[in-house]
PyMOL Python script that loads the backbone (N, CA, C, O; Angstrom):
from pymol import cmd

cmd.read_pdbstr("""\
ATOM      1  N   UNK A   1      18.806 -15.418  11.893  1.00  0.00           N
ATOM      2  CA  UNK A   1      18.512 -14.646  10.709  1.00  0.00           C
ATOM      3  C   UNK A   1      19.483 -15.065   9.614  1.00  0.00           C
ATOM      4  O   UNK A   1      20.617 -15.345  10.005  1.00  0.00           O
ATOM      5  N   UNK A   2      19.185 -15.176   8.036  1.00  0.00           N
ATOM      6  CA  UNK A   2      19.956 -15.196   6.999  1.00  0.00           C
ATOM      7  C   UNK A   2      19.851 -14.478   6.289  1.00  0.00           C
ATOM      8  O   UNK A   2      18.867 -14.115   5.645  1.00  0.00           O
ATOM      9  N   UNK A   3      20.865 -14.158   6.299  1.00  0.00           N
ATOM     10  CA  UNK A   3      21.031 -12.860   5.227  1.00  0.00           C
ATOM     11  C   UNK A   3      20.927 -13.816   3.752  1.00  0.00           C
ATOM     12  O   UNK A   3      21.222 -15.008   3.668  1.00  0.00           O
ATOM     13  N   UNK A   4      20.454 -12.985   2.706  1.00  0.00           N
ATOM     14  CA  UNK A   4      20.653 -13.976   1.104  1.00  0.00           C
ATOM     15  C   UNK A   4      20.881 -12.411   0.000  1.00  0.00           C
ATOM     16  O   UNK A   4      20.075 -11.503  -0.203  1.00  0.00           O
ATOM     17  N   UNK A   5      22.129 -12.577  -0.476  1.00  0.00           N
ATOM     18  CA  UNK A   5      22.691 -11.712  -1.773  1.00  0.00           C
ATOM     19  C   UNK A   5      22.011 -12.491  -2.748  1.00  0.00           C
ATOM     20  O   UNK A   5      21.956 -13.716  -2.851  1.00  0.00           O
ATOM     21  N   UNK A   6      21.367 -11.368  -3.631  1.00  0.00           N
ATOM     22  CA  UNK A   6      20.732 -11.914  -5.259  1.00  0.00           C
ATOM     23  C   UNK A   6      21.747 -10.895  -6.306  1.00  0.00           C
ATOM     24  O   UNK A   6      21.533  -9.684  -6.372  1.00  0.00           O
ATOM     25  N   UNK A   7      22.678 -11.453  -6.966  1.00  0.00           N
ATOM     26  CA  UNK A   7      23.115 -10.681  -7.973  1.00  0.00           C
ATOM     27  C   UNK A   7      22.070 -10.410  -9.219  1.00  0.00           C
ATOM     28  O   UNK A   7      21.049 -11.047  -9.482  1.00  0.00           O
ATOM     29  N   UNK A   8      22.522  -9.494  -9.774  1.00  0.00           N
ATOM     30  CA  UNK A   8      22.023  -9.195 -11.531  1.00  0.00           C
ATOM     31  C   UNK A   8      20.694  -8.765 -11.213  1.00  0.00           C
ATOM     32  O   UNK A   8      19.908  -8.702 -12.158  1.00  0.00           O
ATOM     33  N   UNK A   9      20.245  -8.425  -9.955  1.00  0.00           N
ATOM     34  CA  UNK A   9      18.270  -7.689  -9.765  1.00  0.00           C
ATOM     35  C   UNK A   9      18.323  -6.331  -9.787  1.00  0.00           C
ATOM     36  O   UNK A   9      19.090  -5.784  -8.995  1.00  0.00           O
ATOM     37  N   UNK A  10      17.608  -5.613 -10.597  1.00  0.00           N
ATOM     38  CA  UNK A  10      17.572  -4.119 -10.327  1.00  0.00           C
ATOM     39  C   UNK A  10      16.170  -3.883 -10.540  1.00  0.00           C
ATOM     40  O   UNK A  10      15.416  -4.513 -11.281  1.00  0.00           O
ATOM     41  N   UNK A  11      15.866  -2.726  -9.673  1.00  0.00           N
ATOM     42  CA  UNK A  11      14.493  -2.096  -9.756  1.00  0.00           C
ATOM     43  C   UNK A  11      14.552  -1.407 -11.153  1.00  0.00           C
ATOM     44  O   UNK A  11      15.586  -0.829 -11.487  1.00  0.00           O
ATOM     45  N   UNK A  12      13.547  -1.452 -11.919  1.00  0.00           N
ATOM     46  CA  UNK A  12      13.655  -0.354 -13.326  1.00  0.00           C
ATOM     47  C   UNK A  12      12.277   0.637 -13.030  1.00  0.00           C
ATOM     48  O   UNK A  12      12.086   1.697 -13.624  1.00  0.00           O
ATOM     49  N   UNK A  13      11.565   0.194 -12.220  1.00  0.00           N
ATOM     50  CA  UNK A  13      10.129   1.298 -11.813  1.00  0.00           C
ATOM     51  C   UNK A  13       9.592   1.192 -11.090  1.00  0.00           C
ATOM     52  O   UNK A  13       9.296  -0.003 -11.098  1.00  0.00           O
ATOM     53  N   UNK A  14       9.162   1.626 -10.328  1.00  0.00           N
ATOM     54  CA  UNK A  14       7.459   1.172  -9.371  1.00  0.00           C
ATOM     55  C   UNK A  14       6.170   1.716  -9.909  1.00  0.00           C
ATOM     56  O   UNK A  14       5.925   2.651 -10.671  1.00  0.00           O
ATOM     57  N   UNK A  15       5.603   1.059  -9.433  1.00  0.00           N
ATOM     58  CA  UNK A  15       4.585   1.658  -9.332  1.00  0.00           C
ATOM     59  C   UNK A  15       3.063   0.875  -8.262  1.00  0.00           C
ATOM     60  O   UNK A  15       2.916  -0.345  -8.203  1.00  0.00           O
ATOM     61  N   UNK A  16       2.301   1.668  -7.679  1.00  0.00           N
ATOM     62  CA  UNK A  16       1.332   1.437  -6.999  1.00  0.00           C
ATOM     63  C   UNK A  16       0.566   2.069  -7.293  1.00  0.00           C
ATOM     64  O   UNK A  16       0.613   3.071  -8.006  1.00  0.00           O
ATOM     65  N   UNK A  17      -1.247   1.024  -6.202  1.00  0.00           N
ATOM     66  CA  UNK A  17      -2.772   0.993  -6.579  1.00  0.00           C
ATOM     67  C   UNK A  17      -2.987   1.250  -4.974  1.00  0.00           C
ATOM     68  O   UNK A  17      -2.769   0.449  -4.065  1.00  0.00           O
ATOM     69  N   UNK A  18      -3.468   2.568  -4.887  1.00  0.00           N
ATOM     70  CA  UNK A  18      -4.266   2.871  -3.354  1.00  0.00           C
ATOM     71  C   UNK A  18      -5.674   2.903  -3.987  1.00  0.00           C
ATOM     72  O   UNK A  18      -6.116   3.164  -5.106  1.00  0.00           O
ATOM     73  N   UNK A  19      -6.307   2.443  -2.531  1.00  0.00           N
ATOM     74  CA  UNK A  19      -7.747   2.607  -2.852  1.00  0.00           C
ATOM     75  C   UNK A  19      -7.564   4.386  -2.545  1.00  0.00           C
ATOM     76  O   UNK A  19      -6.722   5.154  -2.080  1.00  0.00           O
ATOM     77  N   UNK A  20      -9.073   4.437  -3.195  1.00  0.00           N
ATOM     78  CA  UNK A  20      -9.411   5.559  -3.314  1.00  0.00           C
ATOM     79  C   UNK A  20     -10.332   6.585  -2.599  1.00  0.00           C
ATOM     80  O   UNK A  20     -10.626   7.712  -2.996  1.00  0.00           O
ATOM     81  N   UNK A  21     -10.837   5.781  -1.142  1.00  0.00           N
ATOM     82  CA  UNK A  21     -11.282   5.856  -0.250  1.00  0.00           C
ATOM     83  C   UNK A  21     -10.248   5.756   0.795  1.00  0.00           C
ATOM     84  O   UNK A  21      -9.353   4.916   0.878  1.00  0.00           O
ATOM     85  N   UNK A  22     -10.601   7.090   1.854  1.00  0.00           N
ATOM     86  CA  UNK A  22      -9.612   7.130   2.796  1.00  0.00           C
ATOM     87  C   UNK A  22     -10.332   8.026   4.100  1.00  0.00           C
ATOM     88  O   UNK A  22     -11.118   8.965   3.971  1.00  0.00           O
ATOM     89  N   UNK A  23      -9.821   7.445   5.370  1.00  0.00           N
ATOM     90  CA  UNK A  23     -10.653   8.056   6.226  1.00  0.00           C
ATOM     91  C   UNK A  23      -9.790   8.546   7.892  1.00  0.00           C
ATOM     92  O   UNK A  23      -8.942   8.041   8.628  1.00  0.00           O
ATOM     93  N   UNK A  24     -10.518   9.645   7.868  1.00  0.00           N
ATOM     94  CA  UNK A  24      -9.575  10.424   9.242  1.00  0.00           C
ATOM     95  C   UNK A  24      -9.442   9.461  10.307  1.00  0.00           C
ATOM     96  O   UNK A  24     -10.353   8.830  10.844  1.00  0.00           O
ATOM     97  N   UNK A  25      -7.830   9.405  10.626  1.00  0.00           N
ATOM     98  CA  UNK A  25      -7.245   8.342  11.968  1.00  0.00           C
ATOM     99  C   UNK A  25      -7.620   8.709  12.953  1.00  0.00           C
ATOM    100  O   UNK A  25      -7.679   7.958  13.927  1.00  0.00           O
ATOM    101  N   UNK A  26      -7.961   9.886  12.991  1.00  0.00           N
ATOM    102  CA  UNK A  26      -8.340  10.266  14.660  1.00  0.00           C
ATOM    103  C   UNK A  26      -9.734  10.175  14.807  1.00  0.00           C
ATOM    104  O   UNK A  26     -10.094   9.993  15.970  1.00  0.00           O
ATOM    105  N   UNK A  27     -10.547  10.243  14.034  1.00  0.00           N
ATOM    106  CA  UNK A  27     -11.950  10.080  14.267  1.00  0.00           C
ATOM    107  C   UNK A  27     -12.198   8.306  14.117  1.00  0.00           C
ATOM    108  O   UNK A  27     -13.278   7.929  14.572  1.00  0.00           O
ATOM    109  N   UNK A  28     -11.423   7.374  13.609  1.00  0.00           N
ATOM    110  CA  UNK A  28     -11.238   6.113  13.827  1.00  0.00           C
ATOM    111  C   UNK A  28     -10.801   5.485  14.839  1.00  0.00           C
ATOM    112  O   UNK A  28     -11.265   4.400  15.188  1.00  0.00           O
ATOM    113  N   UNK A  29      -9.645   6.218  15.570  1.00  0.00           N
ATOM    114  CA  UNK A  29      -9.611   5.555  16.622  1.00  0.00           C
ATOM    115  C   UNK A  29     -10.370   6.005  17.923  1.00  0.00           C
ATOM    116  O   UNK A  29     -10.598   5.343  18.935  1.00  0.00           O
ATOM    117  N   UNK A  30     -10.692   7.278  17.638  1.00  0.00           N
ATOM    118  CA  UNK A  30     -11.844   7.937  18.601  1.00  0.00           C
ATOM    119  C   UNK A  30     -12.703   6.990  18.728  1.00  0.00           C
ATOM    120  O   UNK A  30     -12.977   6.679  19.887  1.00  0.00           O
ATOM    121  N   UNK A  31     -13.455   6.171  17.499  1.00  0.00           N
ATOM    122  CA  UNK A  31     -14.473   5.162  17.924  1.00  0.00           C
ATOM    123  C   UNK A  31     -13.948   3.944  18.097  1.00  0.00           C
ATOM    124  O   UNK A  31     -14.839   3.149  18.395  1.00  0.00           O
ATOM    125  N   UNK A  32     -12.695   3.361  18.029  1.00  0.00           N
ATOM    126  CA  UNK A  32     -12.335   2.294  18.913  1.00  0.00           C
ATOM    127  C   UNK A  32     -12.212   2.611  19.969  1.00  0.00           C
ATOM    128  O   UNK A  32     -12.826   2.057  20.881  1.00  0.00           O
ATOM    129  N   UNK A  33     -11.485   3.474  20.129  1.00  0.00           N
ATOM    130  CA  UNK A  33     -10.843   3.484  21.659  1.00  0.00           C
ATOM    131  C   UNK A  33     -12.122   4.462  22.555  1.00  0.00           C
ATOM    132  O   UNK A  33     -11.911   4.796  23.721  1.00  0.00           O
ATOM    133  N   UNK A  34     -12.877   4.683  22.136  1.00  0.00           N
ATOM    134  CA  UNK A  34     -14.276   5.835  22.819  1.00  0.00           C
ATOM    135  C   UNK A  34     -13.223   6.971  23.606  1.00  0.00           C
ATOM    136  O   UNK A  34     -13.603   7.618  24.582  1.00  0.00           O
ATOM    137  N   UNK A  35     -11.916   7.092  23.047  1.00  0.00           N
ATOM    138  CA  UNK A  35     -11.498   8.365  24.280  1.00  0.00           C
ATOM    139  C   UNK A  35     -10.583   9.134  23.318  1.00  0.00           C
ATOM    140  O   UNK A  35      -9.554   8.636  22.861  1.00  0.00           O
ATOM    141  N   UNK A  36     -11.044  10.475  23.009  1.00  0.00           N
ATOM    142  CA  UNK A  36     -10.154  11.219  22.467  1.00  0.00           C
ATOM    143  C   UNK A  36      -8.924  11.514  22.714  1.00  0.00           C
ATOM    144  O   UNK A  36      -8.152  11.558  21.756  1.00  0.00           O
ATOM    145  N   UNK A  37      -8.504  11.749  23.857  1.00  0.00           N
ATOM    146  CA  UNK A  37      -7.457  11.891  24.367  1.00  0.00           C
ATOM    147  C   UNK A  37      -6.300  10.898  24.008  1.00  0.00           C
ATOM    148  O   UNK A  37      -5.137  11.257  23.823  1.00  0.00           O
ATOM    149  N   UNK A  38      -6.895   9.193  23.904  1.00  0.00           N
ATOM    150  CA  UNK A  38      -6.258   8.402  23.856  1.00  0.00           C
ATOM    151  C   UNK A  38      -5.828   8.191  22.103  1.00  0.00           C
ATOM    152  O   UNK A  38      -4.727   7.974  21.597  1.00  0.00           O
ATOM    153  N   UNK A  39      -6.900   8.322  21.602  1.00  0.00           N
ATOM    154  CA  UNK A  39      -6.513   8.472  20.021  1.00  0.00           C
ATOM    155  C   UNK A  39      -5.820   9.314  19.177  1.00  0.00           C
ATOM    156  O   UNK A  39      -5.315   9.044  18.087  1.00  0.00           O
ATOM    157  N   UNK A  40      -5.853  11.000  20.148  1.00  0.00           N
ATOM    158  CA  UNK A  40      -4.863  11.476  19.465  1.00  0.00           C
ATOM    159  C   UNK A  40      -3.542  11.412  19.799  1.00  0.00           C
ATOM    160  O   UNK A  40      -2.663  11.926  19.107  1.00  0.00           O
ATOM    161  N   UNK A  41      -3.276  10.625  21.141  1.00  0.00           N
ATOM    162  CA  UNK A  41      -1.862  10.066  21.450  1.00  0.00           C
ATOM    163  C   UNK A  41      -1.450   9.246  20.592  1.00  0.00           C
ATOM    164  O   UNK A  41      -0.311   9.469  20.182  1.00  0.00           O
ATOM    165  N   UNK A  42      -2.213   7.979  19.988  1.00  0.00           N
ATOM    166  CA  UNK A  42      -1.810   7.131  19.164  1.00  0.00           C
ATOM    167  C   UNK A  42      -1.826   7.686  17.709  1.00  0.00           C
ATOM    168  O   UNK A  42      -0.826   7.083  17.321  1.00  0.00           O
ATOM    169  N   UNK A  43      -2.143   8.239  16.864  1.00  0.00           N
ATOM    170  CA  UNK A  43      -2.157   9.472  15.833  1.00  0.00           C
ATOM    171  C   UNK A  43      -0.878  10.119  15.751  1.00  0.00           C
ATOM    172  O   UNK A  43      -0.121   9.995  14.789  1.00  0.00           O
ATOM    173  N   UNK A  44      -0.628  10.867  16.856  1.00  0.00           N
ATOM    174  CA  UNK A  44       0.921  11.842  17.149  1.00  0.00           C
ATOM    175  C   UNK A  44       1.835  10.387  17.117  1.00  0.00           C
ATOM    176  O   UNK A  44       2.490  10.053  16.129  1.00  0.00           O
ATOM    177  N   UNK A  45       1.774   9.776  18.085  1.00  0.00           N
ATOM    178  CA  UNK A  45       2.977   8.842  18.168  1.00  0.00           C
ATOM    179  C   UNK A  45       2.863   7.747  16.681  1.00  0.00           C
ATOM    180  O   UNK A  45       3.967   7.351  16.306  1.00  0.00           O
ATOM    181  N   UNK A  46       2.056   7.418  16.123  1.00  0.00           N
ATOM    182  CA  UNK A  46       2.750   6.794  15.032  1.00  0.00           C
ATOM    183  C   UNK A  46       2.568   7.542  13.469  1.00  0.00           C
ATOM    184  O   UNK A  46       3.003   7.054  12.426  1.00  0.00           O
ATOM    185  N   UNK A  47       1.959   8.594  13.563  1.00  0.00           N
ATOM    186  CA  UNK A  47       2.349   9.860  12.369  1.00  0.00           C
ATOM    187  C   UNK A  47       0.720   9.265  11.238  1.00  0.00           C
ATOM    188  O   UNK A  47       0.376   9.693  10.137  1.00  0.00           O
ATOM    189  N   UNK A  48       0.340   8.631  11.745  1.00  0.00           N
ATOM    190  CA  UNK A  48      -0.474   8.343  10.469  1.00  0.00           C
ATOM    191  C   UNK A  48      -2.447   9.061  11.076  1.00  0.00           C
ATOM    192  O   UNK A  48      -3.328   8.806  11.897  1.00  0.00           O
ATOM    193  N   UNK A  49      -2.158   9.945  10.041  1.00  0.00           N
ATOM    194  CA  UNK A  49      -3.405  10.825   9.846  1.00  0.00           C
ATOM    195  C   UNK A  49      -4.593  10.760   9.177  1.00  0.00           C
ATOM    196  O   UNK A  49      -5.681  11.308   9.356  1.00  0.00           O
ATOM    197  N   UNK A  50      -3.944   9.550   7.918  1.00  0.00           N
ATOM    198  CA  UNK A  50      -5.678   8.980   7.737  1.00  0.00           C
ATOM    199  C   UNK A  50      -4.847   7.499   6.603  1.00  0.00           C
ATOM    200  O   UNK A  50      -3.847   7.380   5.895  1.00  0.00           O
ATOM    201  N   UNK A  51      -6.081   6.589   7.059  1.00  0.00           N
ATOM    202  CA  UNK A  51      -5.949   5.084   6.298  1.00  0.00           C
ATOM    203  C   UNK A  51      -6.534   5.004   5.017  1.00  0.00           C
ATOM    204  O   UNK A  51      -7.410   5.864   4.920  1.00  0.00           O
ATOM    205  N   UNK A  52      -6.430   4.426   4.145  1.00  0.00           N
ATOM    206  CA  UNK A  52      -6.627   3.996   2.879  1.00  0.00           C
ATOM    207  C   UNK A  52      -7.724   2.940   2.825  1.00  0.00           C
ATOM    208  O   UNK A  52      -7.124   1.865   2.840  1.00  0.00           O
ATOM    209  N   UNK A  53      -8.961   2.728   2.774  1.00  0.00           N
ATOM    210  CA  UNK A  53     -10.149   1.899   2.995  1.00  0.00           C
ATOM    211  C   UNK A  53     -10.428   1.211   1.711  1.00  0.00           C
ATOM    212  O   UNK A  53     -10.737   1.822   0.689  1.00  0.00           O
ATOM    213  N   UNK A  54     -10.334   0.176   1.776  1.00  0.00           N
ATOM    214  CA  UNK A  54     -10.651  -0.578  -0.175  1.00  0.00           C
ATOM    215  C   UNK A  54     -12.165  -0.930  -0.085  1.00  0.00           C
ATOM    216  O   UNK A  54     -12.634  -0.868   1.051  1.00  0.00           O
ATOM    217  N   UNK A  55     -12.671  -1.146  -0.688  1.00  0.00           N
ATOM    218  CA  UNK A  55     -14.175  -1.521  -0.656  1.00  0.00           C
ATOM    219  C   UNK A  55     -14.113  -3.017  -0.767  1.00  0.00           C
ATOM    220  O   UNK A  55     -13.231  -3.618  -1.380  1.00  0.00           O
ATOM    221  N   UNK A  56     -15.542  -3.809   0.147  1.00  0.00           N
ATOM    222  CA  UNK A  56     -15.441  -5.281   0.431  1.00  0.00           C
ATOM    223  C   UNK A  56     -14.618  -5.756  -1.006  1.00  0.00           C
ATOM    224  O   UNK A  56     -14.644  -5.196  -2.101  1.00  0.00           O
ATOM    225  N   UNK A  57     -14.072  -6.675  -0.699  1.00  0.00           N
ATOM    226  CA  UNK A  57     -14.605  -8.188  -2.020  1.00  0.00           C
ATOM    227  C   UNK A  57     -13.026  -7.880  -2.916  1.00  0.00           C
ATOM    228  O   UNK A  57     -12.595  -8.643  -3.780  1.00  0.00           O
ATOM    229  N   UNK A  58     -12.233  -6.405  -2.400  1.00  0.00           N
ATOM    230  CA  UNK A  58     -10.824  -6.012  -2.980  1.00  0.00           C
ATOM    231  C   UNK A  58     -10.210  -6.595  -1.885  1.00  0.00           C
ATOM    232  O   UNK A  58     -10.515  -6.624  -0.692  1.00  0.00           O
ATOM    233  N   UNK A  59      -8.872  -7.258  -2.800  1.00  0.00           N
ATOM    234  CA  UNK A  59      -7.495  -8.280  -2.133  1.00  0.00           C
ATOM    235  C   UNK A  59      -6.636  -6.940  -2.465  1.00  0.00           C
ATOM    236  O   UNK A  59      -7.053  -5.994  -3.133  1.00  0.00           O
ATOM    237  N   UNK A  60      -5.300  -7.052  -1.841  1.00  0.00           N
ATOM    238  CA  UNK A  60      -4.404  -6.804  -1.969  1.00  0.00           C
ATOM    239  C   UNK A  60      -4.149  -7.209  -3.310  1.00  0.00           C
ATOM    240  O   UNK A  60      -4.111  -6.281  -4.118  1.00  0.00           O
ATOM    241  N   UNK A  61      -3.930  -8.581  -3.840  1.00  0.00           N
ATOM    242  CA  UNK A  61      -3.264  -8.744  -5.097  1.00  0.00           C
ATOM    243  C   UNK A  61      -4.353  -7.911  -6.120  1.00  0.00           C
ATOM    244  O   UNK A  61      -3.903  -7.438  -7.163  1.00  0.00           O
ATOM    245  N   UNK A  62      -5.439  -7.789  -5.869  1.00  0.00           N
ATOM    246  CA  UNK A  62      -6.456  -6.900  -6.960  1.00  0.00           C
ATOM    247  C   UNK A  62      -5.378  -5.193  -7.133  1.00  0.00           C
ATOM    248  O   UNK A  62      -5.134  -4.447  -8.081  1.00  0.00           O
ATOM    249  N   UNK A  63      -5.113  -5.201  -6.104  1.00  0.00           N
ATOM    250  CA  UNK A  63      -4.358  -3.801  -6.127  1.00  0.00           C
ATOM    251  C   UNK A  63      -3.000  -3.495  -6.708  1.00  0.00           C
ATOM    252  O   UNK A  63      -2.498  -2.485  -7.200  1.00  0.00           O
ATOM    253  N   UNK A  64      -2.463  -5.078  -6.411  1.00  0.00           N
ATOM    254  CA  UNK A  64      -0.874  -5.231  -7.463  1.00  0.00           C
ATOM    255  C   UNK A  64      -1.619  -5.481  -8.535  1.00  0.00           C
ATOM    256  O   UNK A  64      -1.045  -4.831  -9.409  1.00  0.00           O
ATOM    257  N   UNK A  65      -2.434  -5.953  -8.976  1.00  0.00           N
ATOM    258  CA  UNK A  65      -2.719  -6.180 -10.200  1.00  0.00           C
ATOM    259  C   UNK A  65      -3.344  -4.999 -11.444  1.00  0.00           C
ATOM    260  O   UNK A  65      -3.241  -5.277 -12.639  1.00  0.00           O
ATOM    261  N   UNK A  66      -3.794  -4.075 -11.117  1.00  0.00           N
ATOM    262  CA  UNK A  66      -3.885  -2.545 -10.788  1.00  0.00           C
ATOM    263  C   UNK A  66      -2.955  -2.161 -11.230  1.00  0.00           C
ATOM    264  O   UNK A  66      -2.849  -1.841 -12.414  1.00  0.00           O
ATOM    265  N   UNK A  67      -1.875  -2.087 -10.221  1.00  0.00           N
ATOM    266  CA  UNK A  67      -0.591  -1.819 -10.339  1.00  0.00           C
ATOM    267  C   UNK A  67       0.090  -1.765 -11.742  1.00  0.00           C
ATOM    268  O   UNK A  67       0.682  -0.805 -12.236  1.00  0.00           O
ATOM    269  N   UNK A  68      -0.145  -3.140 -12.337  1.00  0.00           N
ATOM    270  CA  UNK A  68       1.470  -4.073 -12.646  1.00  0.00           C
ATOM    271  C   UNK A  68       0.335  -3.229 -14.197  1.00  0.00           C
ATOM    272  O   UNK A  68       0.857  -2.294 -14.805  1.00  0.00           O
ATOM    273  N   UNK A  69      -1.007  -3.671 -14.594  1.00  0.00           N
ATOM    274  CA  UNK A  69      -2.241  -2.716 -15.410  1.00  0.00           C
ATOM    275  C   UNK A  69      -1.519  -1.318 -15.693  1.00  0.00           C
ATOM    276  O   UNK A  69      -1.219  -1.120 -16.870  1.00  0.00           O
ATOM    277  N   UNK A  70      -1.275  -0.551 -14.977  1.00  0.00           N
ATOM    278  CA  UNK A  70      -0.813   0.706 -15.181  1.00  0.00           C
ATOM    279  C   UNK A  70       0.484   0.631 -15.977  1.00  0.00           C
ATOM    280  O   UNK A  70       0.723   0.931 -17.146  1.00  0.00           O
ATOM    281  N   UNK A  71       1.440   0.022 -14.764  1.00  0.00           N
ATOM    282  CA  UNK A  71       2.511  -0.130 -15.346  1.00  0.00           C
ATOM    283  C   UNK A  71       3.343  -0.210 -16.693  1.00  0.00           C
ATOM    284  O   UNK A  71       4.314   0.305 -17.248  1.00  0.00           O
ATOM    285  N   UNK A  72       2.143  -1.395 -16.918  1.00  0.00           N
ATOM    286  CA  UNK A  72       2.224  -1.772 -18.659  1.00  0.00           C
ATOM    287  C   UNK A  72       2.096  -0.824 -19.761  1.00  0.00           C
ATOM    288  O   UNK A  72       2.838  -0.649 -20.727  1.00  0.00           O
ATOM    289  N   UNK A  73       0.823  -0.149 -19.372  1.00  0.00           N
ATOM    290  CA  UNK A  73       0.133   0.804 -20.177  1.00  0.00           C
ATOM    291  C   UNK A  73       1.115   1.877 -19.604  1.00  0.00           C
ATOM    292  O   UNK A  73       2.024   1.667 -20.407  1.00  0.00           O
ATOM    293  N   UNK A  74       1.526   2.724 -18.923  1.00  0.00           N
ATOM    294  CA  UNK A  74       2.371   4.223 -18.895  1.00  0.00           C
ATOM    295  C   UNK A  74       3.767   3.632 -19.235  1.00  0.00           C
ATOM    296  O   UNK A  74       4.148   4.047 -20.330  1.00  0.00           O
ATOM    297  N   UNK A  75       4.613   2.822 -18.657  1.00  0.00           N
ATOM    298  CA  UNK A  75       5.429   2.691 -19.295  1.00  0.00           C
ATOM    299  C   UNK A  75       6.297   2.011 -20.259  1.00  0.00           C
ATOM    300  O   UNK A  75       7.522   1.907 -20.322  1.00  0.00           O
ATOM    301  N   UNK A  76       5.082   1.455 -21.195  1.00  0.00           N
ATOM    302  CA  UNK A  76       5.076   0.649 -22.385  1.00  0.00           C
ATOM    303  C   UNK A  76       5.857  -0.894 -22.148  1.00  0.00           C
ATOM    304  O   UNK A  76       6.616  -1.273 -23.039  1.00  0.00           O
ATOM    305  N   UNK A  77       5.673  -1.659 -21.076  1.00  0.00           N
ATOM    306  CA  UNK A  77       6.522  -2.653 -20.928  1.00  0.00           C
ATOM    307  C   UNK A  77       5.753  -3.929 -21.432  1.00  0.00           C
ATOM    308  O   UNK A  77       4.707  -4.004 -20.787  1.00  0.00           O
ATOM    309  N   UNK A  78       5.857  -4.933 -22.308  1.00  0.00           N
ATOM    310  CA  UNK A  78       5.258  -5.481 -22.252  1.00  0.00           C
ATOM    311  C   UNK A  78       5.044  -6.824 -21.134  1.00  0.00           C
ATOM    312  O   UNK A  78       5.972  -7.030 -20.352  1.00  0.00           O
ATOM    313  N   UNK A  79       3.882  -7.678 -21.078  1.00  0.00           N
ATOM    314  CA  UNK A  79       3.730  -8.628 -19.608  1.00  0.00           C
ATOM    315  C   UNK A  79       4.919  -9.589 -19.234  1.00  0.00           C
ATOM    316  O   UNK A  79       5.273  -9.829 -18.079  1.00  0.00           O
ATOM    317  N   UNK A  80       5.539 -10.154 -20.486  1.00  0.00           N
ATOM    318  CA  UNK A  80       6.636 -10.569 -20.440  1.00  0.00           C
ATOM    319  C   UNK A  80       7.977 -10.020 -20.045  1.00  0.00           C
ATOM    320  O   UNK A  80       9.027 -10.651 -19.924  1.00  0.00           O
ATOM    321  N   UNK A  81       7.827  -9.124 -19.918  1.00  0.00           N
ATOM    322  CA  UNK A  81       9.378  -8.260 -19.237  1.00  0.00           C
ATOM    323  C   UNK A  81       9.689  -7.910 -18.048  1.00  0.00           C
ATOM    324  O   UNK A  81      10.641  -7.588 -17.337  1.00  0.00           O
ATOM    325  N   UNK A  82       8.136  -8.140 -18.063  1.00  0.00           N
ATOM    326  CA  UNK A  82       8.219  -7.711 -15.980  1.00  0.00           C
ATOM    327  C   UNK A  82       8.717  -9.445 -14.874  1.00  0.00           C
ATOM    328  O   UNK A  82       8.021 -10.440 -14.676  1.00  0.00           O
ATOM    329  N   UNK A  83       9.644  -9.245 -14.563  1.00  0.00           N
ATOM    330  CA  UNK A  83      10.465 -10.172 -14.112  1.00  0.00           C
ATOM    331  C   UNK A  83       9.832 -10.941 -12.341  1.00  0.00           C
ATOM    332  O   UNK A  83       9.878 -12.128 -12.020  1.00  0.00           O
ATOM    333  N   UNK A  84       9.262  -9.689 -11.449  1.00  0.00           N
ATOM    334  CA  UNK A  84       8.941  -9.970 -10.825  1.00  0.00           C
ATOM    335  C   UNK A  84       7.830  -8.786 -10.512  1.00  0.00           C
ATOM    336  O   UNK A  84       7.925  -7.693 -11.070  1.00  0.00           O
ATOM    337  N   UNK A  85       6.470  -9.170  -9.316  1.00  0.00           N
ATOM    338  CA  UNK A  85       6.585  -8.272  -8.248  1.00  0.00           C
ATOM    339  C   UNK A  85       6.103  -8.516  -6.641  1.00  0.00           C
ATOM    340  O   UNK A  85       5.298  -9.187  -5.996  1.00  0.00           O
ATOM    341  N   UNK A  86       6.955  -7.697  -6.487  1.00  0.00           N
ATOM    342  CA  UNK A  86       6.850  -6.914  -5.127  1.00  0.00           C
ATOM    343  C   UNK A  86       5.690  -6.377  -4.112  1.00  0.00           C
ATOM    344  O   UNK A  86       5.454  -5.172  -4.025  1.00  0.00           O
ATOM    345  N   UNK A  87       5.045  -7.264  -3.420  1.00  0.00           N
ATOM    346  CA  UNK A  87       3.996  -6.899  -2.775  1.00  0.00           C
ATOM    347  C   UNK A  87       4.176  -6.582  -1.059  1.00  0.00           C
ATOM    348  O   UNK A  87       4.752  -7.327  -0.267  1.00  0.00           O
ATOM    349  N   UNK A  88       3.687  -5.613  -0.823  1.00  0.00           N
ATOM    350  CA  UNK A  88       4.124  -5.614   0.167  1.00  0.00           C
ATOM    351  C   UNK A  88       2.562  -4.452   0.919  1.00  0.00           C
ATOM    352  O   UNK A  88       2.550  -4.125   2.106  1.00  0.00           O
TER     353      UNK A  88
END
""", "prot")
cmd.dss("prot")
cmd.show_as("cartoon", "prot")
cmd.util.cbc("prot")
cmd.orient("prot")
């Protein structure tokens, strides 16, 4: 592993683009896994209660791009100032 120090970087905002479609984890993995029992074990043990669903033909970067859209417009930055982003 390498560690790497970047001097002079600071966060000045975030911001994020969820889709807007979202659907119950336990009734999702109920139909993978066909066993209730087993889906609401996996539900409890990793805390997540419902997923975020994008509609076909949306990337991830459509969603930073969304994003970085907002960004501009609420907190008046113009495209040139934004230094980097952060996708994750």
């Amino acid at each position: 592993m390498k560690i790497q120090i970047i001097d002079g970087v600071a966060i000045e905002c975030i911001c994020t683009c969820l889709p807007a479609k979202s659907e119950d984890n336990l009734v999702r993995c109920t139909e993978v896994y066909g066993d209730e029992k087993k889906a609401m074990s996996i539900v409890k043990a990793t805390g997540i209660n419902s997923r975020r669903i994008v509609e076909s033909g949306t990337s991830s970067l459509d969603l930073c791009v969304k994003a970085a859209q907002a960004l501009i417009e609420d907190v008046g930055l113009a495209p040139e100032e934004i230094g980097a982003v952060i996708e994750s």
